[in-house]
Every structure is written in structure tokens, then in C-alpha cells.
C-alpha positions as CSV (number, residue, x, y, z in Angstrom):
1,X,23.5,35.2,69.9
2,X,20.2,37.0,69.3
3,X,18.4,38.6,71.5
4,X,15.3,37.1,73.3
5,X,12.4,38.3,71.8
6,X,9.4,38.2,74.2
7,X,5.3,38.4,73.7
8,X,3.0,39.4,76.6
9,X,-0.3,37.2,76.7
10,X,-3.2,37.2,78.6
11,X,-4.5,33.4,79.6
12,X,-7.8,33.0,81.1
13,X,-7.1,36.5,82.7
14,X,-3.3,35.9,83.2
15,X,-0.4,37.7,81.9
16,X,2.5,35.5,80.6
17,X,5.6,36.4,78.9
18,X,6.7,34.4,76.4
19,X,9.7,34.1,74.3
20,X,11.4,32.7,71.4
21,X,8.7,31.6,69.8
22,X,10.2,31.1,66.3
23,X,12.8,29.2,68.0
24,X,13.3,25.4,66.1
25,X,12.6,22.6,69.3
26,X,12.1,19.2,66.8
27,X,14.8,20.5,64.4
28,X,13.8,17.0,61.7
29,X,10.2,18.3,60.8
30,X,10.8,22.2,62.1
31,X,8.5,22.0,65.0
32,X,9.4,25.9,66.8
33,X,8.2,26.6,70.3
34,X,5.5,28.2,69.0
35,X,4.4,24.9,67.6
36,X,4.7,23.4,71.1
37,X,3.0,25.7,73.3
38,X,0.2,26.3,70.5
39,X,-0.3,21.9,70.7
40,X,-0.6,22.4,74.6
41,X,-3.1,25.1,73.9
42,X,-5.0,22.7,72.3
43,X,-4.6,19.8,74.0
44,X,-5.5,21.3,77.4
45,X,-8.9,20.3,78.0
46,X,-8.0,16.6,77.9
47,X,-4.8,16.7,79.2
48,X,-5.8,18.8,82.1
49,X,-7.7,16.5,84.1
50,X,-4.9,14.0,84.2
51,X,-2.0,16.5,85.5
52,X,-4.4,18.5,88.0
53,X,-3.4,18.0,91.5
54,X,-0.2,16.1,90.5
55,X,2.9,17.7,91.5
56,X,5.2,17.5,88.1
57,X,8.3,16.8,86.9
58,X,9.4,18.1,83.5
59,X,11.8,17.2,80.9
60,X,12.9,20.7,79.1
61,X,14.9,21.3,76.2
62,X,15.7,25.0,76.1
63,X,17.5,24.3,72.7
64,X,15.8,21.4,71.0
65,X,15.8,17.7,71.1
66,X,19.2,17.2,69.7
67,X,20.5,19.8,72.7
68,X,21.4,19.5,76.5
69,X,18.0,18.9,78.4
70,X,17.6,18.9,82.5
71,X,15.1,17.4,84.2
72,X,13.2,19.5,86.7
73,X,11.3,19.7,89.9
74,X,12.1,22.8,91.6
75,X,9.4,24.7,88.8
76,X,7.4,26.2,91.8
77,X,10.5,28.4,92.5
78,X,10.5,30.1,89.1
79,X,6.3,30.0,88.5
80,X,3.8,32.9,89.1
81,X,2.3,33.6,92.3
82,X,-0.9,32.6,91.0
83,X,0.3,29.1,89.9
84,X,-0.6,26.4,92.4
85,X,2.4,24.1,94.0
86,X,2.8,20.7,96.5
87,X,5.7,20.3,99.0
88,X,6.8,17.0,98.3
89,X,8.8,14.7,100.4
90,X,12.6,14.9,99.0
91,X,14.2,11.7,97.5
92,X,17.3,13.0,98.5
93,X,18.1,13.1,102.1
94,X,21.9,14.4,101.6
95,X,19.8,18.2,101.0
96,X,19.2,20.8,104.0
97,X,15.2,20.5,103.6
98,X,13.1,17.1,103.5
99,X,10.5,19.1,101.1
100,X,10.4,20.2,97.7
101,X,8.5,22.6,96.2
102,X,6.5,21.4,92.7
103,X,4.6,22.8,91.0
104,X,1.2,22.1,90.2
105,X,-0.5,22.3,86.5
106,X,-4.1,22.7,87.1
107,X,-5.0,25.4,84.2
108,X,-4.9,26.6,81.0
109,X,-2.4,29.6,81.9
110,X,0.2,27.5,84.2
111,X,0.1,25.0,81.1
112,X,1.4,27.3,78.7
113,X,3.5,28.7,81.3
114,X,5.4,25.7,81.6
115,X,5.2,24.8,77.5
116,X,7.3,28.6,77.3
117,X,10.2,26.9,79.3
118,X,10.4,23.9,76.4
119,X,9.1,21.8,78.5
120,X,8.6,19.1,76.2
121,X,8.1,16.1,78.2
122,X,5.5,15.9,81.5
123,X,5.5,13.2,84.3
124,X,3.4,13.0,86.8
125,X,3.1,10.2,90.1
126,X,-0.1,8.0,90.3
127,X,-1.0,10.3,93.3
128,X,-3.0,13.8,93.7
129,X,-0.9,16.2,96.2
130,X,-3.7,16.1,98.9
131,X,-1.9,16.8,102.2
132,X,0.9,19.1,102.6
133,X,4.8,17.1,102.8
134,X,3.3,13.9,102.4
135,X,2.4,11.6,99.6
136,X,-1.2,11.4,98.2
137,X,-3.1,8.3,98.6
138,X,-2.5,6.7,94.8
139,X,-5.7,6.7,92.5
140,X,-3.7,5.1,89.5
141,X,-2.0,1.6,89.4
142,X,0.2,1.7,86.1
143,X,2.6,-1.3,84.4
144,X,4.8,0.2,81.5
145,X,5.4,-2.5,78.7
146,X,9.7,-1.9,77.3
147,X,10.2,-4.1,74.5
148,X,13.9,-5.0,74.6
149,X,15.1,-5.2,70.9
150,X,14.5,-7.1,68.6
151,X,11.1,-7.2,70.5
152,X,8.9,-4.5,69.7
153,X,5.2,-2.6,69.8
154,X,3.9,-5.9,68.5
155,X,4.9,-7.8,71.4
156,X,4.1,-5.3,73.6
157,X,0.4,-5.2,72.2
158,X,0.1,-9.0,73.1
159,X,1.4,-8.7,76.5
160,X,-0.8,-5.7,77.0
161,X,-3.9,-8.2,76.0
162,X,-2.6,-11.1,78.5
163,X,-2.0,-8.0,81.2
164,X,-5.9,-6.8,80.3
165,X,-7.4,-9.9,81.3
166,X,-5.7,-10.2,84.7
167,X,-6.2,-6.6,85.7
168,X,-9.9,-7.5,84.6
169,X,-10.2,-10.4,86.8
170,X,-9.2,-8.2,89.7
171,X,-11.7,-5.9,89.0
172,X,-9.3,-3.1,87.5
173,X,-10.5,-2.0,84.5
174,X,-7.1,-1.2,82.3
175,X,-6.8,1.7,79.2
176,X,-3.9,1.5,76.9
177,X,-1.8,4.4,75.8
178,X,1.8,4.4,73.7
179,X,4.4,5.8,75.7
180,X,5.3,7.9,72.3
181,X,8.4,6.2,72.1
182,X,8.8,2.6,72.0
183,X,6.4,0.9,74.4
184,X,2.9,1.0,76.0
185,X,1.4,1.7,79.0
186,X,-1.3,0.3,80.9
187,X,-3.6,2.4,83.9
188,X,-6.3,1.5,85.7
189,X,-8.1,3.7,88.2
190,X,-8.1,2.9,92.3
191,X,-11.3,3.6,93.4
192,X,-11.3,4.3,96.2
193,X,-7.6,5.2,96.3
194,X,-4.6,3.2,97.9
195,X,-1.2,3.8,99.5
196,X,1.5,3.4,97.4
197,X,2.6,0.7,99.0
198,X,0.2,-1.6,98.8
199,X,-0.6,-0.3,94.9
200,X,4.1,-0.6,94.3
201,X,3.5,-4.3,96.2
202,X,0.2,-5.4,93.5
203,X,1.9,-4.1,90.6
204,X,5.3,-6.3,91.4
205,X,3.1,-9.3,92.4
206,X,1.1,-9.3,88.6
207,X,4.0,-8.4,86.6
208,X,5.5,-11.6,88.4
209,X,2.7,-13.4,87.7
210,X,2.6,-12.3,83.9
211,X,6.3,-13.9,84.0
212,X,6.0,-17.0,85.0
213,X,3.2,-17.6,82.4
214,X,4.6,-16.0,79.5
215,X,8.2,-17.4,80.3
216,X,10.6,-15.9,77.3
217,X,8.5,-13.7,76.5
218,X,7.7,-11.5,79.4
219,X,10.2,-10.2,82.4
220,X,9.5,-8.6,85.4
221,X,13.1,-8.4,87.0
222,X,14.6,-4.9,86.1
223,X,18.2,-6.0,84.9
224,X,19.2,-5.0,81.4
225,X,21.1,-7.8,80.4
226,X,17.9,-10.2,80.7
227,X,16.0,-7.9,78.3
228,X,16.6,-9.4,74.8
229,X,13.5,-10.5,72.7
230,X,11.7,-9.8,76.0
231,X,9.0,-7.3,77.0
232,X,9.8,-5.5,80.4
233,X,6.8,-4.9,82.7
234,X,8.1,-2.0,84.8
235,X,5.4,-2.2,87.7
236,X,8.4,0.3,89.9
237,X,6.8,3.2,88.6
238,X,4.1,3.1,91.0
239,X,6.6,4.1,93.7
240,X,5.4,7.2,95.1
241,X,8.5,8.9,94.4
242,X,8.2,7.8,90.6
243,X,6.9,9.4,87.6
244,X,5.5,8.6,84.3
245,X,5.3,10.3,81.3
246,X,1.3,12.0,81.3
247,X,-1.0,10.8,78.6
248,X,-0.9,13.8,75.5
249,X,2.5,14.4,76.7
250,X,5.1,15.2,73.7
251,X,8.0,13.3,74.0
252,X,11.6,14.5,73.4
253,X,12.3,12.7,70.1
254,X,13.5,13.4,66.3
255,X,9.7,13.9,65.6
256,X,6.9,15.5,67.8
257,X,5.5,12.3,69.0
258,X,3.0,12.3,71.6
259,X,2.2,9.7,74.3
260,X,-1.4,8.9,73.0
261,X,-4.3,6.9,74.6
262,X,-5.5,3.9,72.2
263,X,-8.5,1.8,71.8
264,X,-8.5,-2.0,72.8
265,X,-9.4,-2.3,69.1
266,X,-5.9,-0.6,68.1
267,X,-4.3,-2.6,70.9
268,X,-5.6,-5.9,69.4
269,X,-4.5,-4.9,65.9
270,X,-1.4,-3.9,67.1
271,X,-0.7,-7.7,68.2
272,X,-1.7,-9.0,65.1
273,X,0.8,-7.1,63.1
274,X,-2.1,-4.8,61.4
275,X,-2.6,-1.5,63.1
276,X,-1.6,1.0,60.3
277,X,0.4,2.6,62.7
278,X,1.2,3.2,66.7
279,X,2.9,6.5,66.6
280,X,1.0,9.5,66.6
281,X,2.5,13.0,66.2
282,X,1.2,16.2,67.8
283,X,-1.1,17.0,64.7
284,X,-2.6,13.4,64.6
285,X,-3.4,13.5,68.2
286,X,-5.4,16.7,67.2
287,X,-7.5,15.0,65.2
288,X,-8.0,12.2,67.5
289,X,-9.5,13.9,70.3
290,X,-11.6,15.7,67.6
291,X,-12.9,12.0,66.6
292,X,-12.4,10.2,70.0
293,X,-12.6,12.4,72.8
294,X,-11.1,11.5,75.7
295,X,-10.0,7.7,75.9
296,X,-7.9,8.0,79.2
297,X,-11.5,9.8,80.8
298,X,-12.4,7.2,83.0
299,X,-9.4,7.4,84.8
300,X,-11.0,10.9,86.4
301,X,-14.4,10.0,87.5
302,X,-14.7,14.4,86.5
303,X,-16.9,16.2,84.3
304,X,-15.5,17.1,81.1
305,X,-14.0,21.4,81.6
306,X,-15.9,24.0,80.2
307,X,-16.2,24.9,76.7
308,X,-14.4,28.1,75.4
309,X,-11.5,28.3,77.4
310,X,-9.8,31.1,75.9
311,X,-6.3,33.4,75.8
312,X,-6.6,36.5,74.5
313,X,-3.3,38.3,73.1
314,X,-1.6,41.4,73.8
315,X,0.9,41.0,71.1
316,X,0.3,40.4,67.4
317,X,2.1,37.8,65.1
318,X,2.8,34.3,66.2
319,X,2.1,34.8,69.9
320,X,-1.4,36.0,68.9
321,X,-1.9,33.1,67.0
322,X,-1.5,31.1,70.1
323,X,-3.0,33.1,72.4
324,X,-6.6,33.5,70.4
325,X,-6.4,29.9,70.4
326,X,-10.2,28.3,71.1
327,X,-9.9,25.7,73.8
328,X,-13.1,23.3,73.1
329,X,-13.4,20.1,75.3
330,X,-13.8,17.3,74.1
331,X,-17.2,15.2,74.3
332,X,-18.6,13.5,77.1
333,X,-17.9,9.9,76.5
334,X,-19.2,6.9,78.7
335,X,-16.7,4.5,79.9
């Protein structure tokens, strides 16, 4: 084995070590670490605003996709001092403390700290960490659309459409991303915020709805073996102690796909079977916060971060590259 060759950064005025950059993550298409924390880099001033505050849970793939991966919570254990955490109420009682310690990605620098540790995939709760040990009051309601084959994106576009206009006559005001694998998913912003409860109890009680409407073509009940032909609206991720994957997220697959927000336009081609495509790759969702902005912004209600966010290397090559990578936000958009 080789040893692990390590770069020293400096990120908005904090030093990170980082290693391995050469090392292949997305081994189909060559995508190296380097790749993935330089994407994140990029990335950050949209992404940002939807992780802040929200204690995460991260996916990480130390040797690539087609390696052993762990999911992880305990982060805050292993992150800077600097980095911010939330003690979380602990899913599982069988362990000496009730808490767990997460950590927190509300900057540039803890960002690319956590991209360093192949962190491919992020998930966050539809809560902000507000109070300390306790659940945050939940500010997003979310339903995730799982086609179960031979169903697909296209069916999942036209239940998205059907789930629009009942989230519209309940005054929630959906956006649409893909989940960067097979599905979509749905958010709309709680304004003012709920409990989980009652948000977990609203969620169950459309996706029912949804059912008996759309009978054979839309399911609600969880089981696998009622899946076929069928598109799944998981409304159980909006248990407090649930995740879901963030919006710009990579997701561990063959190719660096990214869980990318999409127009209503896109959503409607989609179900007609004439959206050129619904899977977007780091690069391409590069381009389309260039073009778009931010389409998951209204989720917020915040101010778009300041321009020229910026990481200045202490180490040339590839780790410069990233480091001296401009941060530009992207532009104020009305929803």
C-alpha cells in the first residue's frame, strides 16, 4: 500500500489537511477525490444554506463506489474544534448516552473537511438543531417518489404533478428535485415551522390520499412486495430521526450523479416522456446553477452568501487547484 500523501490548505482562514487526492472514488468515469472535494468547493454557496443548522449524516466511501462504505453520525468526534456540532437524541436506546454528537456543516471549510473523508453522499433531517438534545421544530415537509420497476422517472414525474396540486391547495408551495438515483423528491417549506409530528402525521395522510385516487399507480404502504409498476410515496422521512439525501448532494453510484433541483417545466416534460434527460452529473449541475441559480432557494427564506468565498493554498499541485478555487453565489432569484 502507498503511503498517504497529505496537502495543508487554508479555507476561509482554516487549516485543513487533506489527503489522497489522486485517489479514483467513481472508478467508471475516473472521478478522484480531488474531483469531489473540488465539486463541493464549488457547489458550496447553494448547497450551504440547505445543510446549515442541520445536524448530518454522511455516507463515505474511503475507497470508491464499488468499495465498503459506512454510514456515519458520530463526525463531530473526529472534526476541528472550530467546526460547529448538535447533540442529538440517540435512536438507539441499547447505548450508555441518550445523545449523539453531529456535526454541523455550516461553512466553506467544514464542507471540504467532510468532502476529505469521501464523504460522498449528505443527508440531512427536515429540522434545524435549535435547542441542545432535542429535535428542532421541522421547517421542511418532504414526500420521496420510488418507482418500483418497471415503473420509472416518468411515472414519478406524473405523480409529482398530481402531488403539486394537493400540496398547492394546502397552501404548501412544493419544488422538485431528482434524488440522483432513480426517483424524485418533493419539499415544501413550513412557515412558520412544525413538530415533527404533526408534519410525519400530514405527510402519511396526503400520500394516502394520493393512493386512493391514483389506485395502481400510486402506494403509500411501505411493503416491498406491493411495489411493482407502482410509485412509492415515502412520506416516513419526515420522522425526526430520518434523513434525506441534501439537494447538490453526489450520490454514491457508477457515475458522479448529483441529487439536482428541477424546474416544474422539466418535471412536466419528464411525464410526458420528453425531458432530454433527468440525470445530471457533478459537471452539469455546474453549469446549472451558473444558468439557474438556486431552484431549491425558497426553501430558506435567506439572503443569497457572499460573493468570493475563497481557500487559499499552502501546497502546490492538485490541492492548490482546489484550494484557489473562487466560490461565487449564485444570483438572487425570486420565488
Amino acid at each position: 500500500m502507498s503511503p498517504e500523501q497529505r496537502s495543508v490548505i487554508e479555507v476561509e482562514g482554516r487549516t485543513l489537511s487533506i489527503s489522497n487526492l489522486d485517489k479514483v472514488l467513481y472508478p467508471e468515469t475516473g472521478f478522484t477525490k480531488a474531483d469531489v472535494i473540488s465539486y463541493y468547493v464549488h457547489v458550496a454557496p447553494v448547497l450551504l444554506p440547505h445543510l446549515a443548522g442541520r445536524p448530518l449524516t454522511m455516507t463515505r466511501y474511503p475507497d470508491g463506489v464499488g468499495a465498503k462504505s459506512f454510514f456515519e453520525k458520530h463526525s463531530a468526534r473526529k472534526a476541528p474544534e472550530w467546526a460547529h456540532h448538535a447533540r442529538v437524541p440517540r435512536t438507539d436506546k441499547a447505548k450508555d448516552s441518550e445523545f449523539i454528537e453531529q456535526i454541523v456543516v455550516d461553512d466553506l471549510a467544514t464542507l471540504v473537511f467532510v468532502a476529505n473523508l469521501a464523504a460522498l453522499e449528505l443527508h440531512v433531517p427536515q429540522w434545524r438543531a435549535t435547542q441542545d438534545g432535542a429535535y428542532g421544530p421541522v421547517d421542511l415537509i418532504v414526500f420521496d417518489l420510488d418507482p418500483g420497476a418497471p415503473a420509472t422517472i416518468v411515472e414519478c414525474c406524473a405523480v409529482a404533478l398530481w402531488l403539486r396540486d394537493e400540496l398547492e391547495d394546502r397552501a404548501l408551495h412544493p419544488v422538485a428535485k431528482t434524488s440522483g438515483s432513480k426517483g424524485l423528491q418533493l419539499y415544501a417549506r413550513l412557515d412558520p415551522p412544525w413538530q415533527w409530528e404533526q408534519a410525519h402525521a400530514e405527510a402519511r395522510e396526503i400520500a394516502q390520499i394520493m393512493e386512493r385516487r391514483h389506485t395502481g399507480e400510486v402506494l403509500s404502504n411501505m411493503r416491498k412486495d406491493l411495489r411493482e409498476g407502482k410509485v412509492l410515496i415515502d412520506w416516513s422521512q419526515n420522522h425526526a430521526a430520518k434523513t434525506t439525501i441534501a439537494p447538490y448532494s453526489l450520490r454514491a453510484l457508477p457515475v458522479p450523479s448529483v441529487s439536482t433541483p428541477i424546474t416544474w417545466d422539466e418535471v412536466q416534460k419528464g411525464a410526458d416522456g420528453t425531458a432530454a434527460t433527468l440525470r445530471f452529473l457533478a459537471p452539469q449541475v455546474l453549469e446549472r446553477v451558473a444558468e439557474l441559480g438556486d431552484l431549491f432557494a425558497p426553501l430558506t427564506g435567506t439572503k443569497p452568501p457572499k460573493p468570493a468565498a475563497r481557500a487559499v493554498a499552502k501546497a502546490p499541485g492538485r490541492a492548490g487547484k482546489i484550494a484557489s478555487a473562487k466560490v461565487t453565489p449564485s444570483p438572487e432569484r425570486s420565488s
